[in-house]
N, C-alpha and C positions, 0 to 999 in steps of 0.2 A: 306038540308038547304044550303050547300056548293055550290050545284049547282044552286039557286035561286040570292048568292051574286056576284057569276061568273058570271051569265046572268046579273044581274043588271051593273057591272064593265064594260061588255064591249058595253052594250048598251048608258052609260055613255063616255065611250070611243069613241063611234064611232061621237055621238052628240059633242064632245067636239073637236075632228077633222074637224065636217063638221063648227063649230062655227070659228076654228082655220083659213079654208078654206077663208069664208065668208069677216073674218077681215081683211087677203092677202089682198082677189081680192078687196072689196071696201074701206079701211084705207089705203092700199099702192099700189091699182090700178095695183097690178101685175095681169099678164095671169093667169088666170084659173089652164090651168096646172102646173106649177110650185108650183102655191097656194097649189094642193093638193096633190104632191109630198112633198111639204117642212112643210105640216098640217100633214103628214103620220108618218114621220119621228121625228116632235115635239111629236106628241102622245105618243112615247113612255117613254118621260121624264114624270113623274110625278109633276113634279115644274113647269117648264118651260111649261109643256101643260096645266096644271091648269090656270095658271098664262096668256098663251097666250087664251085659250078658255073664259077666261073673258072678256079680250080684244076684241076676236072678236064677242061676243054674244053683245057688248056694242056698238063696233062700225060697224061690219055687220049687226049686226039684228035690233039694236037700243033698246035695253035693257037697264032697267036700272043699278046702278053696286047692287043695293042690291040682285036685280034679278038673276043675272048673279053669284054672290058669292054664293047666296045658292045652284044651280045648281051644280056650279062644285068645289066647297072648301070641302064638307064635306065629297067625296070617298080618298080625300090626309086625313083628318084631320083621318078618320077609321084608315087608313093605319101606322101614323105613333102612332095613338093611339096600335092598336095590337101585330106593331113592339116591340116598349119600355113595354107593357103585355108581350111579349113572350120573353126578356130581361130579364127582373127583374124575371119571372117566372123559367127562364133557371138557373137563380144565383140562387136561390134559393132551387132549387129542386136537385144542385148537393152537396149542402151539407150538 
């Protein structure tokens, strides 16, 4: 099962770069390359790539934002759900 949420994570990851790419090169008209130099390098934030793959799914691809929120909000909303489970579980289980 671990390796099905891995594959899902980074097939989500990659989509959320190429969205990130799209909104560079057509919302701020940059080169290509640098788009996806500076989409590679967002990707690894979770906030900030969430937040910009909306951006660019809305205004590269022409999405709408509900569209675009259910896409990429709910691998951040997993993420900081299992963080604060494995918080409270860790207090808990030490004593």
């Amino acid at each position: 099962m671990n390796g099905i949420f891995t594959a899902v994570y980074w097939v989500l990851n990659i989509i959320q770069v190429i969205a990130v790419i799209a909104g560079f090169h057509e919302w701020l008209g940059w080169n290509i390359v640098i788009s996806i130099i500076l989409a590679a390098v967002i990707g690894w934030f979770p906030l900030i790539g969430t937040f910009m793959g909306v951006m660019g799914a809305v205004e590269g691809w022409g999405w709408e934002y509900w569209q675009a929120i259910l896409l990429f909000i709910w691998p951040l909303v997993l993420v900081f759900f299992f963080g604060a489970l494995s918080t409270v579980t860790d207090k808990f289980s030490r004593n």
